[in-house]
PDB file with SEQRES, HELIX, SHEET and CRYST1 records, atoms N, CA, C and O in Angstrom:
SEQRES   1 A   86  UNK UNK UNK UNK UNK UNK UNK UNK UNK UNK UNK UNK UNK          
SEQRES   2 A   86  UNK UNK UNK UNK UNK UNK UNK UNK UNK UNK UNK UNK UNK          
SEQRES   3 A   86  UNK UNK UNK UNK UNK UNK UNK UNK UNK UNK UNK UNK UNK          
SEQRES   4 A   86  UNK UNK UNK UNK UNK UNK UNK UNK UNK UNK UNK UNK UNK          
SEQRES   5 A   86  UNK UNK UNK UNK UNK UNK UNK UNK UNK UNK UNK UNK UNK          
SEQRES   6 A   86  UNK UNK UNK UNK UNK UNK UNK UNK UNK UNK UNK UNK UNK          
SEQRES   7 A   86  UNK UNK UNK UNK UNK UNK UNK UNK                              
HELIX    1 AA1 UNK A    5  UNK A   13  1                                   9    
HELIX    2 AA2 UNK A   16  UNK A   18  5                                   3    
HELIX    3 AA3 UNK A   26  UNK A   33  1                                   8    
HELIX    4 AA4 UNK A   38  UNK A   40  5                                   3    
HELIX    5 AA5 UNK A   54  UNK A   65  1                                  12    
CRYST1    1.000    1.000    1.000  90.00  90.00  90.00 P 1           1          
ATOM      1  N   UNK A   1     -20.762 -15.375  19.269  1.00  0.00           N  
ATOM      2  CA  UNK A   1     -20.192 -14.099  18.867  1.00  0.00           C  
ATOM      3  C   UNK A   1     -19.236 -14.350  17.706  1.00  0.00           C  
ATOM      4  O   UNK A   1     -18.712 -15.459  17.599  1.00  0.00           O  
ATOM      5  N   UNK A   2     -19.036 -13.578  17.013  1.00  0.00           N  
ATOM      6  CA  UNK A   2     -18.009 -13.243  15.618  1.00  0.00           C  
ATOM      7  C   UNK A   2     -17.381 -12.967  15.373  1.00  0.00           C  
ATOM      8  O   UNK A   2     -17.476 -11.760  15.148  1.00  0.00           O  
ATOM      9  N   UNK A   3     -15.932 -13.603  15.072  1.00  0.00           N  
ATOM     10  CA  UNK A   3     -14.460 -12.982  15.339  1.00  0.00           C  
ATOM     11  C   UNK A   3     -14.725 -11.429  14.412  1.00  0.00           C  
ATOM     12  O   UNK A   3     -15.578 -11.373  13.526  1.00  0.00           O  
ATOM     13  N   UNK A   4     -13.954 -10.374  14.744  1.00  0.00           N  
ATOM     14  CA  UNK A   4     -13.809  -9.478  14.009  1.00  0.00           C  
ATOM     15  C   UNK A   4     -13.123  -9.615  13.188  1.00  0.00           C  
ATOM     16  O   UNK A   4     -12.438 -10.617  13.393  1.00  0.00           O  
ATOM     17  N   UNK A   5     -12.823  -8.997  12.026  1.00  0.00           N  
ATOM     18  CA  UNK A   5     -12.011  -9.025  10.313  1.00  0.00           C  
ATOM     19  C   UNK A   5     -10.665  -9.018  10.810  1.00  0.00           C  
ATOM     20  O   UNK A   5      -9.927  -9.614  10.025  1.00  0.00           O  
ATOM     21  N   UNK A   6      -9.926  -8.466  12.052  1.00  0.00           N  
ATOM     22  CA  UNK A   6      -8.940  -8.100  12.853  1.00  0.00           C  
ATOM     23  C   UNK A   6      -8.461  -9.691  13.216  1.00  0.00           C  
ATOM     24  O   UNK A   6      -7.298 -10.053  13.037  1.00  0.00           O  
ATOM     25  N   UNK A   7      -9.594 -10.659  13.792  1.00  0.00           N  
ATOM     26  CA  UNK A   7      -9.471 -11.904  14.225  1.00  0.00           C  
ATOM     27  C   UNK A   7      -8.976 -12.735  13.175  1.00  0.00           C  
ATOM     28  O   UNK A   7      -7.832 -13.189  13.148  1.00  0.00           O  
ATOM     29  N   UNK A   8     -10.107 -12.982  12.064  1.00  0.00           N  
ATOM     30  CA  UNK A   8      -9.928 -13.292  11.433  1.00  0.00           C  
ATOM     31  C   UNK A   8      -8.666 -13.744  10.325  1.00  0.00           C  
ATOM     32  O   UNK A   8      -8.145 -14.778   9.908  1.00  0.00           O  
ATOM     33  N   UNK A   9      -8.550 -12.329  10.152  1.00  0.00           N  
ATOM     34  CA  UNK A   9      -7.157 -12.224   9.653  1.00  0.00           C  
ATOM     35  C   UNK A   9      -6.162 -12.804  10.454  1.00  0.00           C  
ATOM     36  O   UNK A   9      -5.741 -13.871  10.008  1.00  0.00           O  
ATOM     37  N   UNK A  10      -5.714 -12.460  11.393  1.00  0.00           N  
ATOM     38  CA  UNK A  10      -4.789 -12.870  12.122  1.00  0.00           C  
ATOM     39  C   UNK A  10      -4.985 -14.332  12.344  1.00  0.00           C  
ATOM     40  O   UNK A  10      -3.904 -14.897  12.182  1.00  0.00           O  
ATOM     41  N   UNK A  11      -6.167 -15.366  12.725  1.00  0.00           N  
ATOM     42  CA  UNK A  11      -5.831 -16.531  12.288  1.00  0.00           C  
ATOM     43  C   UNK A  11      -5.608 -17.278  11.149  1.00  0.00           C  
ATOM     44  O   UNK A  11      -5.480 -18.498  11.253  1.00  0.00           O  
ATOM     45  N   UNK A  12      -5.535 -16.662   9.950  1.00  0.00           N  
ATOM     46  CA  UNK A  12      -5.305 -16.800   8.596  1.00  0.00           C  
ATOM     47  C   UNK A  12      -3.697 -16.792   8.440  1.00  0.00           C  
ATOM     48  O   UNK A  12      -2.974 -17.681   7.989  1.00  0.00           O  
ATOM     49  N   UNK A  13      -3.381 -15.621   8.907  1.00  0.00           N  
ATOM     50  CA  UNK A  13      -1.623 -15.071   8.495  1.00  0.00           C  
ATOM     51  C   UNK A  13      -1.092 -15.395   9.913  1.00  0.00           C  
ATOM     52  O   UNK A  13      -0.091 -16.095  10.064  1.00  0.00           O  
ATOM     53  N   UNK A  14      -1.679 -14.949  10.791  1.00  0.00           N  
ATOM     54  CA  UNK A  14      -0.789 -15.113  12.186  1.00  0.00           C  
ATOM     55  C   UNK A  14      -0.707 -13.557  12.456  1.00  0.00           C  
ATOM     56  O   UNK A  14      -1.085 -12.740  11.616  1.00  0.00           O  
ATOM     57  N   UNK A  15      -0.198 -13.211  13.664  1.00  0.00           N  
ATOM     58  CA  UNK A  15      -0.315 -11.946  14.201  1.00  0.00           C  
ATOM     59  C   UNK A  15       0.758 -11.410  13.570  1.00  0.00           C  
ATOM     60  O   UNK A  15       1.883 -11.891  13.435  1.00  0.00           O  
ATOM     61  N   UNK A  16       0.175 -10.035  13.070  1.00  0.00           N  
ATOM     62  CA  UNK A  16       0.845  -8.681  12.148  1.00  0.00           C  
ATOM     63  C   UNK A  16       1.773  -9.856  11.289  1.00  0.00           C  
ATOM     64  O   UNK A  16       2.941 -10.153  11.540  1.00  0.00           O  
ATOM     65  N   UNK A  17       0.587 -10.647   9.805  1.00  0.00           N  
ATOM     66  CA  UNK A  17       2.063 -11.159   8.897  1.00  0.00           C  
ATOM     67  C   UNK A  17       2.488 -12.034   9.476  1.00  0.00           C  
ATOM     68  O   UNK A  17       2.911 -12.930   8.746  1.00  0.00           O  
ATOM     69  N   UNK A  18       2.620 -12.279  10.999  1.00  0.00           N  
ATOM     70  CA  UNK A  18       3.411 -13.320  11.330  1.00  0.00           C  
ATOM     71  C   UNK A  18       4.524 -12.926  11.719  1.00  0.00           C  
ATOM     72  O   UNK A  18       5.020 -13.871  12.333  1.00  0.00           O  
ATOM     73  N   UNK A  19       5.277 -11.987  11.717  1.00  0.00           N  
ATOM     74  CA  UNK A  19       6.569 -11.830  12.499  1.00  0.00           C  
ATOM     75  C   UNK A  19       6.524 -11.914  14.199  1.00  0.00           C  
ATOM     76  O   UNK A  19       7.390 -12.184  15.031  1.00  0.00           O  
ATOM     77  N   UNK A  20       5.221 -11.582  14.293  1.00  0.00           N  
ATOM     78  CA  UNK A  20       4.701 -11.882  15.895  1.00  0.00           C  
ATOM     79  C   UNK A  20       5.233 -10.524  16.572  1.00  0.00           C  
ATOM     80  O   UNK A  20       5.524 -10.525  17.768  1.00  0.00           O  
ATOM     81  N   UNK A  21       5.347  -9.443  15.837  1.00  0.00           N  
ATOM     82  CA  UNK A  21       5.702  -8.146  16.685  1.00  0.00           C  
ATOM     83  C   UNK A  21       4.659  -7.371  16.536  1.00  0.00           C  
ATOM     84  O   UNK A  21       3.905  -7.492  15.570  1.00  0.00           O  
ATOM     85  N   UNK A  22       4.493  -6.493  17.463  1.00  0.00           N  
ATOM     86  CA  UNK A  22       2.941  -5.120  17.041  1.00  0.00           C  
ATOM     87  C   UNK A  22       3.682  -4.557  16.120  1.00  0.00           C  
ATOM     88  O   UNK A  22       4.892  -4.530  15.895  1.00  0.00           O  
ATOM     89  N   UNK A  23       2.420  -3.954  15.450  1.00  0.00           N  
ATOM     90  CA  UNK A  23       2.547  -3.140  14.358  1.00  0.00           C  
ATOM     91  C   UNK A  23       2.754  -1.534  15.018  1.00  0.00           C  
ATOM     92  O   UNK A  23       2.101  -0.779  15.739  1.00  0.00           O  
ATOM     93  N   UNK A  24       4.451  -1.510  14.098  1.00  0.00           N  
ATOM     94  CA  UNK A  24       4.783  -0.048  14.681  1.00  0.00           C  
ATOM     95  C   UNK A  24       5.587   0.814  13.943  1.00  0.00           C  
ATOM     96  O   UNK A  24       6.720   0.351  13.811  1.00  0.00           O  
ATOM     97  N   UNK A  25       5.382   2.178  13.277  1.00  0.00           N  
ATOM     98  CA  UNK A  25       5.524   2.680  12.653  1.00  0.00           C  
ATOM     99  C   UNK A  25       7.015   3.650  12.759  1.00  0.00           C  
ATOM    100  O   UNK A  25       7.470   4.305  11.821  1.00  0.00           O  
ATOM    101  N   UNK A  26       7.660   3.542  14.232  1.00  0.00           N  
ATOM    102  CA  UNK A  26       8.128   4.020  14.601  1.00  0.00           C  
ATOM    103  C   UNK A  26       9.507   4.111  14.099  1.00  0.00           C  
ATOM    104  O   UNK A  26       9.940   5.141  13.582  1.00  0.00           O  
ATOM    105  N   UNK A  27      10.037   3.287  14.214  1.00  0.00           N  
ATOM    106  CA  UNK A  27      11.800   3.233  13.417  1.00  0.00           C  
ATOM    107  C   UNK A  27      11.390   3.324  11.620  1.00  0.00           C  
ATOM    108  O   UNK A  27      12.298   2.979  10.865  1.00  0.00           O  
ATOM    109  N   UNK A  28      10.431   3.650  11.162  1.00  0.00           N  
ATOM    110  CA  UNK A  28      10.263   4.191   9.469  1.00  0.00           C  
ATOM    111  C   UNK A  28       9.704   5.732   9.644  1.00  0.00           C  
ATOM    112  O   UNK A  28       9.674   6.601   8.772  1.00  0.00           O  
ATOM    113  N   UNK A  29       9.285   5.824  10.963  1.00  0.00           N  
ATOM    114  CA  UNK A  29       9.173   7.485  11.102  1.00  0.00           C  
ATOM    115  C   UNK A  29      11.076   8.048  11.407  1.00  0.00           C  
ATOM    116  O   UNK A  29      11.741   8.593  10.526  1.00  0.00           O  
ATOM    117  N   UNK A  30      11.594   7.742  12.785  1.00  0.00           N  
ATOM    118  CA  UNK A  30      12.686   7.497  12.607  1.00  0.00           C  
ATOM    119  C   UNK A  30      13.618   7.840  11.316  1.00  0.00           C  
ATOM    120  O   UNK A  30      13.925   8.912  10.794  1.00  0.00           O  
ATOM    121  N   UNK A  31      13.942   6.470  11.015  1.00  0.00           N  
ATOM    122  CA  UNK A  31      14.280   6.564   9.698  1.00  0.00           C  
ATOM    123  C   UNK A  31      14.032   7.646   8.571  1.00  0.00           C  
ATOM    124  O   UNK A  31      15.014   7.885   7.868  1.00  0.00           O  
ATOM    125  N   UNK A  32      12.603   8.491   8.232  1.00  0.00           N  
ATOM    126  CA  UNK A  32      12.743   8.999   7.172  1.00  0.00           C  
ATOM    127  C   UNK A  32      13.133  10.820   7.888  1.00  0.00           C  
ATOM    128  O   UNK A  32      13.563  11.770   7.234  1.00  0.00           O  
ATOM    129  N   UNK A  33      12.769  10.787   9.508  1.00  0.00           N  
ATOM    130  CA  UNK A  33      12.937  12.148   9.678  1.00  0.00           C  
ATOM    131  C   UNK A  33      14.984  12.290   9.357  1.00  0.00           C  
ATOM    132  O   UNK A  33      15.592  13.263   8.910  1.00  0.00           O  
ATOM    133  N   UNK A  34      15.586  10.836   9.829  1.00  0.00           N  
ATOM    134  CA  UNK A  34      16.997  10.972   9.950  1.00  0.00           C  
ATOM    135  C   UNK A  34      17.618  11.671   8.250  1.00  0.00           C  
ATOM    136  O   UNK A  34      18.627  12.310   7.952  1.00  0.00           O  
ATOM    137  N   UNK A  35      16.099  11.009   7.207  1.00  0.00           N  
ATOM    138  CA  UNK A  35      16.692  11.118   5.746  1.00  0.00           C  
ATOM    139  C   UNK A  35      16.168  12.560   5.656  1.00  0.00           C  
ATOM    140  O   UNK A  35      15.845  12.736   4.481  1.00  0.00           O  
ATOM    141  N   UNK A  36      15.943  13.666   6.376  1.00  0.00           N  
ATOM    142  CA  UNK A  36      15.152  14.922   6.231  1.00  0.00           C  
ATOM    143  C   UNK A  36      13.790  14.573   5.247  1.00  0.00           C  
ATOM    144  O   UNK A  36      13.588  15.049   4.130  1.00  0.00           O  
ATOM    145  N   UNK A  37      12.938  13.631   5.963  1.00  0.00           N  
ATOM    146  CA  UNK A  37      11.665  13.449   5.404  1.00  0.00           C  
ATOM    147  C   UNK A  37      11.318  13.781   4.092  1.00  0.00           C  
ATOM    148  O   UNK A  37      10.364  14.530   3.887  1.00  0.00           O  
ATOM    149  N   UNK A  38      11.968  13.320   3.197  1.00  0.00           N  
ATOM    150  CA  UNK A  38      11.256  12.943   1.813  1.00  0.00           C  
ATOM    151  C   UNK A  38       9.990  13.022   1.552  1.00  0.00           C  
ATOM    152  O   UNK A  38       9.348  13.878   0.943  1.00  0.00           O  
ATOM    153  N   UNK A  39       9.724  12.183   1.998  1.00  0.00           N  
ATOM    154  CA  UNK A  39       7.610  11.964   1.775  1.00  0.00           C  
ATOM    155  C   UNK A  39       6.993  13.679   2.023  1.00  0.00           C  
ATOM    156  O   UNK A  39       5.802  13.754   1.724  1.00  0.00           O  
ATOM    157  N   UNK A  40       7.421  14.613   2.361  1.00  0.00           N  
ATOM    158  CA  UNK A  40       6.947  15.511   2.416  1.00  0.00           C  
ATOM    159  C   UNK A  40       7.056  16.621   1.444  1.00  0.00           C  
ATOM    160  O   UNK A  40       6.345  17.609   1.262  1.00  0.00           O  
ATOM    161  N   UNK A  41       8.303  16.130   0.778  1.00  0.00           N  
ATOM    162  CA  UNK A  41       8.501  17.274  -0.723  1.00  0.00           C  
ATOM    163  C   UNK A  41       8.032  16.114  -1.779  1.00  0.00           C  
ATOM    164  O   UNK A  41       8.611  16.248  -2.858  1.00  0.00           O  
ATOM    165  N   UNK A  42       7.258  15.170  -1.739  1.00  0.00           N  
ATOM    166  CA  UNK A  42       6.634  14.225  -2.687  1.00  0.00           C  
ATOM    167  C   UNK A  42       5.541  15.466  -3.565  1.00  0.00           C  
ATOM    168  O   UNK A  42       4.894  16.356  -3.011  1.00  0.00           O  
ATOM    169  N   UNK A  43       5.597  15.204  -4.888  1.00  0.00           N  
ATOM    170  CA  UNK A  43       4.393  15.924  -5.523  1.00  0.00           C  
ATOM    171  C   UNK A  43       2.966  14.900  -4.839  1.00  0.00           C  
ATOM    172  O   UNK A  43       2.939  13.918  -4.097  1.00  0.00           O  
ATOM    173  N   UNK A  44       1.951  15.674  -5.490  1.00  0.00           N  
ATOM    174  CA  UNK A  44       0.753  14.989  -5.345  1.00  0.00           C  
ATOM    175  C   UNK A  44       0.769  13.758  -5.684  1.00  0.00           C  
ATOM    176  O   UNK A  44       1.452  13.385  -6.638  1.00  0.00           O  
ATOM    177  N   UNK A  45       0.074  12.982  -5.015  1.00  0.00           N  
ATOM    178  CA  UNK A  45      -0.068  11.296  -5.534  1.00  0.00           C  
ATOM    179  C   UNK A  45      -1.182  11.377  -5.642  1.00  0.00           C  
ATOM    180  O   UNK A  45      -1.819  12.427  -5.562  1.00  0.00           O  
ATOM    181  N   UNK A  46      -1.835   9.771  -5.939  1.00  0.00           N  
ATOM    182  CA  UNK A  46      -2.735   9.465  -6.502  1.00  0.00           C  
ATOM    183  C   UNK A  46      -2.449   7.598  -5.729  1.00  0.00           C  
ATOM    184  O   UNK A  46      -1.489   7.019  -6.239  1.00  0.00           O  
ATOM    185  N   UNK A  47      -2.948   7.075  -5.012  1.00  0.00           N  
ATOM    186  CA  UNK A  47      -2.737   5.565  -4.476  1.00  0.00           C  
ATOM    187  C   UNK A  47      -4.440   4.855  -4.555  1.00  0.00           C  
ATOM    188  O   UNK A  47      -5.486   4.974  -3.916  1.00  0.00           O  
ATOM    189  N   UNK A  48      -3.895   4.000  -5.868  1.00  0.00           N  
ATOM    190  CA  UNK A  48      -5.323   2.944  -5.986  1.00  0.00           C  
ATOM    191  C   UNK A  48      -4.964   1.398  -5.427  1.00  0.00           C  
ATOM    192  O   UNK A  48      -3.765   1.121  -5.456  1.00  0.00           O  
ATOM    193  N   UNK A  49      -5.369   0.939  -5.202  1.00  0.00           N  
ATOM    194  CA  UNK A  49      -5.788  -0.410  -4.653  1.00  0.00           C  
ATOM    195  C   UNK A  49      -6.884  -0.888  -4.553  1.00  0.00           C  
ATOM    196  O   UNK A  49      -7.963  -0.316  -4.704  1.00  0.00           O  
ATOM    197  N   UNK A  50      -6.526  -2.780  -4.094  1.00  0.00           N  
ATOM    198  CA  UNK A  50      -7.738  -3.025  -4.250  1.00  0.00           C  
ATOM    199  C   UNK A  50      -7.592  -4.169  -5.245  1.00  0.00           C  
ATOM    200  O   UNK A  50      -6.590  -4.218  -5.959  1.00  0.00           O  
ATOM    201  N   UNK A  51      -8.576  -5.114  -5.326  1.00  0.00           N  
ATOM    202  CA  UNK A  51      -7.903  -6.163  -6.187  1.00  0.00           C  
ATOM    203  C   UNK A  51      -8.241  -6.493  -7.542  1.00  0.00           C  
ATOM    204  O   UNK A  51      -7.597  -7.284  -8.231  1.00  0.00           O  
ATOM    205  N   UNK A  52      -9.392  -5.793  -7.952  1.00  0.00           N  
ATOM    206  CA  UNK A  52      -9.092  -5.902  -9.990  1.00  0.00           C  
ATOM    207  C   UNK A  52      -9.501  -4.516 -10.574  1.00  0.00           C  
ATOM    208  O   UNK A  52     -10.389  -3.973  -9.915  1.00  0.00           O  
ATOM    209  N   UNK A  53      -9.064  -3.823 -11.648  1.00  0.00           N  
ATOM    210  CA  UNK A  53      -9.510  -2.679 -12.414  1.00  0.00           C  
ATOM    211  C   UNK A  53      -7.853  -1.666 -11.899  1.00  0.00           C  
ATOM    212  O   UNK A  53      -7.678  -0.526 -12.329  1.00  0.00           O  
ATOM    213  N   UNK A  54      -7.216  -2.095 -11.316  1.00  0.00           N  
ATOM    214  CA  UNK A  54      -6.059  -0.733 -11.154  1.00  0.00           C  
ATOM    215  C   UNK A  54      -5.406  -0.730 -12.594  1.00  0.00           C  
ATOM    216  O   UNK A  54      -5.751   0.259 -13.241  1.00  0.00           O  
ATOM    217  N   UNK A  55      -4.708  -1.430 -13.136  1.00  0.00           N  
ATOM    218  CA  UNK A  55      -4.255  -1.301 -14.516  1.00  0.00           C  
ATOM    219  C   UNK A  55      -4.989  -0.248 -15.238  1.00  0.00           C  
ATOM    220  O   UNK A  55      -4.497   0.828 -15.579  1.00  0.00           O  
ATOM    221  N   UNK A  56      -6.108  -0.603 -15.430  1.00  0.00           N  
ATOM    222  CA  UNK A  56      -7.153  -0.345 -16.217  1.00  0.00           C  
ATOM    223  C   UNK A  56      -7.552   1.665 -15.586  1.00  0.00           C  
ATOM    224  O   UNK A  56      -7.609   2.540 -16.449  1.00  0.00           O  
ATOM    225  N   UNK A  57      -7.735   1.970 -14.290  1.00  0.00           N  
ATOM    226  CA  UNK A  57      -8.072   2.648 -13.873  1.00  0.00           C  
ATOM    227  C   UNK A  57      -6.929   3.204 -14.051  1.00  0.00           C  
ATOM    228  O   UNK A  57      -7.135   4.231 -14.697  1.00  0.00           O  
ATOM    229  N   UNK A  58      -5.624   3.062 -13.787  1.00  0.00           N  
ATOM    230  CA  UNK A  58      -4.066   3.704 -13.905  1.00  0.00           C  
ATOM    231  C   UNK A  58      -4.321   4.473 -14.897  1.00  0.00           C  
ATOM    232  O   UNK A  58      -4.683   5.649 -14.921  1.00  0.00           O  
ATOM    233  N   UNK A  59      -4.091   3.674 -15.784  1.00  0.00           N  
ATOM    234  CA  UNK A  59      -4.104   4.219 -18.002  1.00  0.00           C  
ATOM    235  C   UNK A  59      -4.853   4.667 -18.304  1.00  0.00           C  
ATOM    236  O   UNK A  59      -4.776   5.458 -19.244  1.00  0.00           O  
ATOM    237  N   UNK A  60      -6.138   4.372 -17.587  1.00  0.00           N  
ATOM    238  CA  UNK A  60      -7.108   6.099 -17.702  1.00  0.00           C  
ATOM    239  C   UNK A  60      -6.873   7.189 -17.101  1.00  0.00           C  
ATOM    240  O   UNK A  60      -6.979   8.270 -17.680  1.00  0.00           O  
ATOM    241  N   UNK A  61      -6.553   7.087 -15.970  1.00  0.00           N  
ATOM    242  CA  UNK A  61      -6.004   8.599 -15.228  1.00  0.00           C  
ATOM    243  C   UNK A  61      -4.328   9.030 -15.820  1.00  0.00           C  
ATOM    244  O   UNK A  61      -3.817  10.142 -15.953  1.00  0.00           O  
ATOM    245  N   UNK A  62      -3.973   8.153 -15.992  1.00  0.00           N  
ATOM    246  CA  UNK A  62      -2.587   8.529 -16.690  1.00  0.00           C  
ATOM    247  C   UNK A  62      -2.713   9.680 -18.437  1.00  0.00           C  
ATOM    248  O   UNK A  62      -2.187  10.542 -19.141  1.00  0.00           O  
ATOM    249  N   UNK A  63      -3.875   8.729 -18.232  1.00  0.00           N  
ATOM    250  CA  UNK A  63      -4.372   9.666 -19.938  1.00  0.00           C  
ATOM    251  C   UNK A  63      -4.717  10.566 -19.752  1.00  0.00           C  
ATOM    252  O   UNK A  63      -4.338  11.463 -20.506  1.00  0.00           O  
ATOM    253  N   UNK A  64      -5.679  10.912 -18.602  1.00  0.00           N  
ATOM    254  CA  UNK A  64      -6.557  12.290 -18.387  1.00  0.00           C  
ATOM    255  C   UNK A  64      -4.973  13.091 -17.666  1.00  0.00           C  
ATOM    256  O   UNK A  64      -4.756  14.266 -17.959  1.00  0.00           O  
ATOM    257  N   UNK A  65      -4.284  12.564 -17.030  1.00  0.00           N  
ATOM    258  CA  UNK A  65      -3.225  13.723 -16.391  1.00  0.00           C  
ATOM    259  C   UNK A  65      -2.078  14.076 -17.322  1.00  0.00           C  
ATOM    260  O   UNK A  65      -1.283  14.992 -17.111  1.00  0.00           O  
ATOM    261  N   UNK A  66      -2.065  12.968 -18.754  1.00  0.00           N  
ATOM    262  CA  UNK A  66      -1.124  13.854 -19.522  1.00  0.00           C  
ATOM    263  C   UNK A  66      -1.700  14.940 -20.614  1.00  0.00           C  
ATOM    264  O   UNK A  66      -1.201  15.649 -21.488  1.00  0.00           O  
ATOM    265  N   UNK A  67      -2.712  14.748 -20.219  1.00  0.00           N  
ATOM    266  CA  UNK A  67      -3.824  15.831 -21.412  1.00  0.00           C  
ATOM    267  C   UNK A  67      -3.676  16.728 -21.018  1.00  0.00           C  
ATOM    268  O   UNK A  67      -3.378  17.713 -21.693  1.00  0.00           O  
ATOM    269  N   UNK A  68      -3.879  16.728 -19.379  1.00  0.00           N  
ATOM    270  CA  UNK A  68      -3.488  18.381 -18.536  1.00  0.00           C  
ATOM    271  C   UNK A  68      -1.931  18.588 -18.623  1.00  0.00           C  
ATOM    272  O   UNK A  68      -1.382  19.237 -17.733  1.00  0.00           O  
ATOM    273  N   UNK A  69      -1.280  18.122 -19.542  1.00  0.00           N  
ATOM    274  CA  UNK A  69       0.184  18.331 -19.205  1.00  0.00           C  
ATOM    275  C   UNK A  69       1.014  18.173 -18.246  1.00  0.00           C  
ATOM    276  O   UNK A  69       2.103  18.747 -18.239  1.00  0.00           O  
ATOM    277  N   UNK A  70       0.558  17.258 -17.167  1.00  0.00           N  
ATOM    278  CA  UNK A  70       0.809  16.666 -15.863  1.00  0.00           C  
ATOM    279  C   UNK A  70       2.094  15.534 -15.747  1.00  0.00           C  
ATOM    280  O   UNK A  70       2.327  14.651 -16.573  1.00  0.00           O  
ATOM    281  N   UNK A  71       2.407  15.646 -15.235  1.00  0.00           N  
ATOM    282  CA  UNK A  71       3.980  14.597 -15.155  1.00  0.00           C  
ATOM    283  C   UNK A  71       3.351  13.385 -14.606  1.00  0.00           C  
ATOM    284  O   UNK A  71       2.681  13.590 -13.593  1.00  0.00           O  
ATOM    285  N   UNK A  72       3.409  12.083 -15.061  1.00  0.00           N  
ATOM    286  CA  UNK A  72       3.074  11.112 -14.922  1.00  0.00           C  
ATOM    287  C   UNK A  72       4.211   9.803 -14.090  1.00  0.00           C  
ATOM    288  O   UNK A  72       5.321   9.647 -14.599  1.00  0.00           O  
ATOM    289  N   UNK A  73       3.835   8.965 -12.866  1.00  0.00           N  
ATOM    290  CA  UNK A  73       4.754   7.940 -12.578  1.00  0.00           C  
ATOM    291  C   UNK A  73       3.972   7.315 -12.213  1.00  0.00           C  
ATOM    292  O   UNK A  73       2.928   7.713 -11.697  1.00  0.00           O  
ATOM    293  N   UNK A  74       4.468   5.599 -12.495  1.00  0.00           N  
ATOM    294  CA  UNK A  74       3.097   4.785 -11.959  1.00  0.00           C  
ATOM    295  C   UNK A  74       4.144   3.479 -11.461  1.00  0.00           C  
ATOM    296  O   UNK A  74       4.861   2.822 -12.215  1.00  0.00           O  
ATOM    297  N   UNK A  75       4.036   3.352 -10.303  1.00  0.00           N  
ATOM    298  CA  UNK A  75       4.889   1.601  -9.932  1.00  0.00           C  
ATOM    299  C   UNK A  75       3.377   0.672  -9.660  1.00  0.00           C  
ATOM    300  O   UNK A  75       2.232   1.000  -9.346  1.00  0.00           O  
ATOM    301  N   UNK A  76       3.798  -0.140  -9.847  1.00  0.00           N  
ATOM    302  CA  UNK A  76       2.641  -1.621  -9.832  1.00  0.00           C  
ATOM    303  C   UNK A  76       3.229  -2.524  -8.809  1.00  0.00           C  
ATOM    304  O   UNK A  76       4.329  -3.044  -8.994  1.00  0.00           O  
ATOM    305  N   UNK A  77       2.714  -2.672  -8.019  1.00  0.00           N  
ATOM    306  CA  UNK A  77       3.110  -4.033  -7.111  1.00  0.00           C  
ATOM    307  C   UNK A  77       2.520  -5.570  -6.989  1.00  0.00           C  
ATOM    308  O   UNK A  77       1.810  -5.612  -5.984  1.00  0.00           O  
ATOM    309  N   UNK A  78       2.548  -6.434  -7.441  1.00  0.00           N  
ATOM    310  CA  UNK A  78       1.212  -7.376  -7.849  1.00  0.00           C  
ATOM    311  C   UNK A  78       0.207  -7.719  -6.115  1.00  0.00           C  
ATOM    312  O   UNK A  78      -0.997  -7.472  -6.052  1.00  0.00           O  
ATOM    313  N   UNK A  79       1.088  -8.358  -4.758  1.00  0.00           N  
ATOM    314  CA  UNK A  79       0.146  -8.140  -3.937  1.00  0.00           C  
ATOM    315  C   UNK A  79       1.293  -8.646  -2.718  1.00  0.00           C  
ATOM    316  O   UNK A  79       2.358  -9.212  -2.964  1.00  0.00           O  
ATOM    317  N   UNK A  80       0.853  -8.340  -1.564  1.00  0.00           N  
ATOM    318  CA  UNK A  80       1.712  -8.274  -0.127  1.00  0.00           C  
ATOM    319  C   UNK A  80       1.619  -9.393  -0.024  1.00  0.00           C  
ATOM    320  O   UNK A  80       2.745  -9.722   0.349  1.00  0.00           O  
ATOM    321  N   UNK A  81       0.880 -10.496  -0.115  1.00  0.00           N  
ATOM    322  CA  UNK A  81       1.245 -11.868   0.424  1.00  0.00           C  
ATOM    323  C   UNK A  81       0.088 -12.799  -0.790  1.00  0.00           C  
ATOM    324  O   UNK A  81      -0.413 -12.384  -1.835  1.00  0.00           O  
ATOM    325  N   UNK A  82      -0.010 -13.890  -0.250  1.00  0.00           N  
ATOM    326  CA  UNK A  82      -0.924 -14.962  -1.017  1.00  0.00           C  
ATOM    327  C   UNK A  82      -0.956 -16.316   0.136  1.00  0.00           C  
ATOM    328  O   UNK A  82      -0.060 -17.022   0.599  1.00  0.00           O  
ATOM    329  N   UNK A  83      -2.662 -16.273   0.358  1.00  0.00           N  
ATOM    330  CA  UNK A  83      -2.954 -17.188   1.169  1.00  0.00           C  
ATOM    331  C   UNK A  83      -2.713 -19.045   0.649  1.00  0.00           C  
ATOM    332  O   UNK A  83      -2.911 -19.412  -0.509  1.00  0.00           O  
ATOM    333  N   UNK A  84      -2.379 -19.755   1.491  1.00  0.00           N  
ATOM    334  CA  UNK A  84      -2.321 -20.557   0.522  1.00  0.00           C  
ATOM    335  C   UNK A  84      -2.802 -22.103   1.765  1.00  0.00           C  
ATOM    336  O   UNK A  84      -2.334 -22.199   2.900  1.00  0.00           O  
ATOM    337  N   UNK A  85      -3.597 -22.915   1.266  1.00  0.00           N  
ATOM    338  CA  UNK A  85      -3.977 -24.008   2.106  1.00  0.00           C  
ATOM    339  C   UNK A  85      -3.651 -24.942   2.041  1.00  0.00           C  
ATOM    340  O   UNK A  85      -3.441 -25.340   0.895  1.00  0.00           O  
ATOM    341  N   UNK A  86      -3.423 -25.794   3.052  1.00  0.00           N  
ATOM    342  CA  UNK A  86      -2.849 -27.360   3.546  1.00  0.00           C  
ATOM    343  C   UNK A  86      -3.966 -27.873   3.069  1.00  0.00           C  
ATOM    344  O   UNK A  86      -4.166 -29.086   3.137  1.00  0.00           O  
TER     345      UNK A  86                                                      
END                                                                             
């Protein structure tokens, strides 16, 4: 039988990242209702990922949304972790 992508992963990084706690959303729900939930008066987004063409795909949609006269913001993050071998 075949570890699942779930398995997998986790013997790669270690369980959730490695901090060894479940994954829980709860004290950042918490947290943003205490800030009167922000994320909810957010304008429309737009979230690409994924690992090559976002630059590229950004500065084209950035182009097509200032043509419509559209307010433009773009943050870049390069990547959440990097595997690395013994």
């Amino acid at each position: 039988m075949s570890d699942s992508g779930a398995e997998k992963f986790e013997k790669l990084f270690g369980p959730e990242f490695g901090h060894g706690k479940p994954f829980d959303l709860g004290r950042l729900r918490t947290a943003l209702e205490a800030l009167g939930s922000p994320q909810l008066k957010l304008p429309p987004i737009v979230h690409f990922a994924g690992t090559n063409g976002k630059g590229s795909t950004i500065a084209f949609m950035r182009t097509l949304a200032w043509g419509m006269k559209l307010k433009v913001h773009s943050f870049v993050k390069p990547h959440l972790f990097e595997l690395r071998t013994l």
